[in-house]
N, C-alpha and C positions, 0 to 999 in steps of 0.2 A: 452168285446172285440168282435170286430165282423173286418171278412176279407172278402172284395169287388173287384170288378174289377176297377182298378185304371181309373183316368178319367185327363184328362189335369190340371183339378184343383187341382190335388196329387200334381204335380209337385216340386214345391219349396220344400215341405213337403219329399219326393223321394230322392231331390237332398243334402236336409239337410243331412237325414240319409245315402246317402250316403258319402258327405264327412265327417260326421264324423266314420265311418268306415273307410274310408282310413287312417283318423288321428291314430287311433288306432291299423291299419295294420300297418304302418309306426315309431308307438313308439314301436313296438314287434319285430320290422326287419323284418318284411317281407312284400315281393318285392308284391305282391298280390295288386292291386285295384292304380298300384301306377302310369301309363302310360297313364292317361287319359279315362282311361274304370273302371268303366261305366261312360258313359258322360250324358248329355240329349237328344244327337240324339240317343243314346239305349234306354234309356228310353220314348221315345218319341216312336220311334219304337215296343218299349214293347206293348204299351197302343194303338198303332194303329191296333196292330194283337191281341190285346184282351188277351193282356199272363201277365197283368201287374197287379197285386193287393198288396191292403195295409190292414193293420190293424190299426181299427183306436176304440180310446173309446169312451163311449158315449157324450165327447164333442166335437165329430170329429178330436181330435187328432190325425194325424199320429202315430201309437207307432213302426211302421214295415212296411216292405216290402218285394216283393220276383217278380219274373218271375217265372212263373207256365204254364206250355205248356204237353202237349200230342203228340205235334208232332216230330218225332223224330230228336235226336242231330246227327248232321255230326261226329264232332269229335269222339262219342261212336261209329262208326262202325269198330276202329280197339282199341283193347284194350291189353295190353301185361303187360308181368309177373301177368297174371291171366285170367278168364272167365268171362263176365254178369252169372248171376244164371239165368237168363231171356233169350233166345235167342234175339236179334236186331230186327229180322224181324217180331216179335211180338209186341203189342201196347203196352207201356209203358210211365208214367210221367217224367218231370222233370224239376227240382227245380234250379236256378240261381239268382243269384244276390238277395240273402237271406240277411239283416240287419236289425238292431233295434239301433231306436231311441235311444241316449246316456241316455235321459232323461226315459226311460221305460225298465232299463236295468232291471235284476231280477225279471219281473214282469211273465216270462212266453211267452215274446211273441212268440218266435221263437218255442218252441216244438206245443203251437196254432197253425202257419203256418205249419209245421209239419202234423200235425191234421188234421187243413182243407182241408190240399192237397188230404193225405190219403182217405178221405168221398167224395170229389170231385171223385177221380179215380175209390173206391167200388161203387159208387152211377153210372158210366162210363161201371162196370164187367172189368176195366183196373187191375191187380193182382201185378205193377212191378213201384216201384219208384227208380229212379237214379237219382245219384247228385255224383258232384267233387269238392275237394276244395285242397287248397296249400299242398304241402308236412309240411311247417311249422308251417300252421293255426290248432294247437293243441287245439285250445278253439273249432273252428270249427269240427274237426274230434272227439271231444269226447263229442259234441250235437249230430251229427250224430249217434257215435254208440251209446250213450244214447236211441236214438230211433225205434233204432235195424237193423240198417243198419250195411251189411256183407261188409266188402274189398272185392275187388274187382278184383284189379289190377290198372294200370295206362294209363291214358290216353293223347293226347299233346290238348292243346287248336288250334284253326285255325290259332295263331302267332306264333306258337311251346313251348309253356308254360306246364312243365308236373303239373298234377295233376293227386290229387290221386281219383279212382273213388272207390263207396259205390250202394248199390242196397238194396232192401228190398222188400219182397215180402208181400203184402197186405192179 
């Protein structure tokens, strides 16, 4: 496995694994991924500001994806029924629109992205990853603390969607 910076030719590959993650949010009930986001103008937008990479194996398979950015989240600067362990106004990663390939389920890929983020930020002296995901996405919330990421508290997306936010210090 190896994880790259995504390029226009991800694309189909991106939008696969994306919709079938929503298929899967959607057979769980939960409301997550289910409004038309992500689209391909996010995605599109991802890979213009350079925040967009996949994991792909050695026959160039898509097995995953993720938005991976340093620059910081709008929404993280009010966060309540909790604290960042990180102040705001210090550099910090983070991790969006995280899925894998239905076909590459059990392989690992997601704790890899995980991983690479992590070596990306150490390899940056950046010390602080954060990421938010559904109050319901319990597969998702216990890869995260799998990884050793602390609760947080809760934060609203920019449509007013609460999620729940995780931080982890490097």
């Amino acid at each position: 496995m190896e994880m790259i910076r995504s390029d226009l030719s991800h694309i189909p590959g991106i939008l696969k694994i994306v919709d079938d993650a929503k298929r899967y949010l959607a057979s769980k009930n939960i409301d997550q991924w289910q409004n038309g986001y992500p689209n391909e103008e996010q995605i599109r937008n991802d890979i213009t500001n350079q925040e967009s990479y996949v994991v792909v194996n050695t026959d160039g398979a898509v097995m995953g994806t993720t938005m991976f950015t340093t620059n910081s989240e709008p929404t993280y600067k009010v966060i309540e029924q909790g604290e960042w362990i990180v102040d705001e106004s210090k550099p910090y990663g983070v991790i969006h629109r995280m899925a894998v390939n239905d076909d590459f389920r059990g392989f690992g890929v997601a704790k890899f992205i995980f991983g690479q983020c992590h070596a990306m930020l150490i390899e940056q002296g950046i010390k602080s990853l954060k990421i938010d995901t559904h109050e319901e996405n319990v597969a998702m919330q216990s890869l995260i603390k799998s990884q050793g990421y602390q609760y947080c508290g809760i934060i609203y997306t920019g449509y007013g969607a609460k999620r729940l936010a995780f931080e982890k210090i490097l």
